[in-house]
C-alpha positions in Angstrom: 110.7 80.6 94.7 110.8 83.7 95.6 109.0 86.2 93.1 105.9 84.4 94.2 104.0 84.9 97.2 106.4 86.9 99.3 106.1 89.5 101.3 109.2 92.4 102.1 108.3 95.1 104.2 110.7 98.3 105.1 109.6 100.4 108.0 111.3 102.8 110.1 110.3 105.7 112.5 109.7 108.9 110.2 109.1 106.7 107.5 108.1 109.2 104.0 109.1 112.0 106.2 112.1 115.2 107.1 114.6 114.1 109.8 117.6 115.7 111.1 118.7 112.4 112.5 122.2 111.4 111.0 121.1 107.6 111.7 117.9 105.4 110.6 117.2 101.4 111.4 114.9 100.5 109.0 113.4 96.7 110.1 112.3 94.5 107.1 110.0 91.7 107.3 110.2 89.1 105.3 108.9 85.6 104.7 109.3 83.0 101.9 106.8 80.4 101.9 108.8 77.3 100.5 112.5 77.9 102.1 114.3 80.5 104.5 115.4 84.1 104.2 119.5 83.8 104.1 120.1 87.7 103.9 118.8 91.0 103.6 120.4 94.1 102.0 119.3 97.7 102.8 120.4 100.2 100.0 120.5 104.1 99.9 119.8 105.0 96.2 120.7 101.8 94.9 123.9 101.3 96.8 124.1 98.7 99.0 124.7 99.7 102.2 124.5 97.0 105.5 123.8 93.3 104.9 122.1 91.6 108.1 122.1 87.8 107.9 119.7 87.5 111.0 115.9 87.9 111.6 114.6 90.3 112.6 116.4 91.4 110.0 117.9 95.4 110.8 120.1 97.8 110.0 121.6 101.4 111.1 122.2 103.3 108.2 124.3 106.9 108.4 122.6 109.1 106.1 124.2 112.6 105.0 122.0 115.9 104.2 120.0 115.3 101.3 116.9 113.1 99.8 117.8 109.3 100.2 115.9 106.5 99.0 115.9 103.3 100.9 114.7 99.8 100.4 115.7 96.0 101.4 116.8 92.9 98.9 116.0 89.8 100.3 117.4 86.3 99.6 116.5 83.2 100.2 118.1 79.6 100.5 118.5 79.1 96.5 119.8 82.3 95.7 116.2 84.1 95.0 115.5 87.6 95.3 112.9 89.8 95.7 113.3 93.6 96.5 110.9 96.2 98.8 109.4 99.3 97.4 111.2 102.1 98.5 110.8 104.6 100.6 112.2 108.4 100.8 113.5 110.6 103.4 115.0 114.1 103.6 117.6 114.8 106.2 117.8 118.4 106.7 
């Protein structure tokens, strides 16, 4: 299902970049070609943080000083997943 032909993006504004902004919303676009997408999960260094059972799929994550590395998980309607690459950002 799934691991074939899909497509997870993660963008947000700044993406790769420094911020001093204590919030992102990363957006992830997803599609599954044979079913729906049920959920997404946006993680912060492998730690789930927000689950959004909606498209457009969303989130506002609170991010502390540091390097964080985000990404999405994506499932569909028989339990699939597939994950994004990830992305960084430094909060100053």
């Amino acid at each position: 299902d799934f691991p074939y032909d899909s497509s997870l993006t993660l963008l947000w504004k700044g993406d790769n970049a420094s911020s001093s902004a204590a919030v992102i919303t990363p957006t992830a676009t997803v599609s599954d070609y044979d079913g729906n997408v049920t959920s997404v999960v946006f993680t912060d260094t492998a730690t789930n943080v927000v689950t959004d059972s909606a498209s457009p799929f969303s989130a506002q994550i609170p991010l502390s000083v540091g390097t964080h590395t985000i990404s999405a998980i994506a499932t569909d309607n028989e339990g699939a997943t597939t994950r994004s690459a990830s992305s960084t950002i430094t909060v100053n």
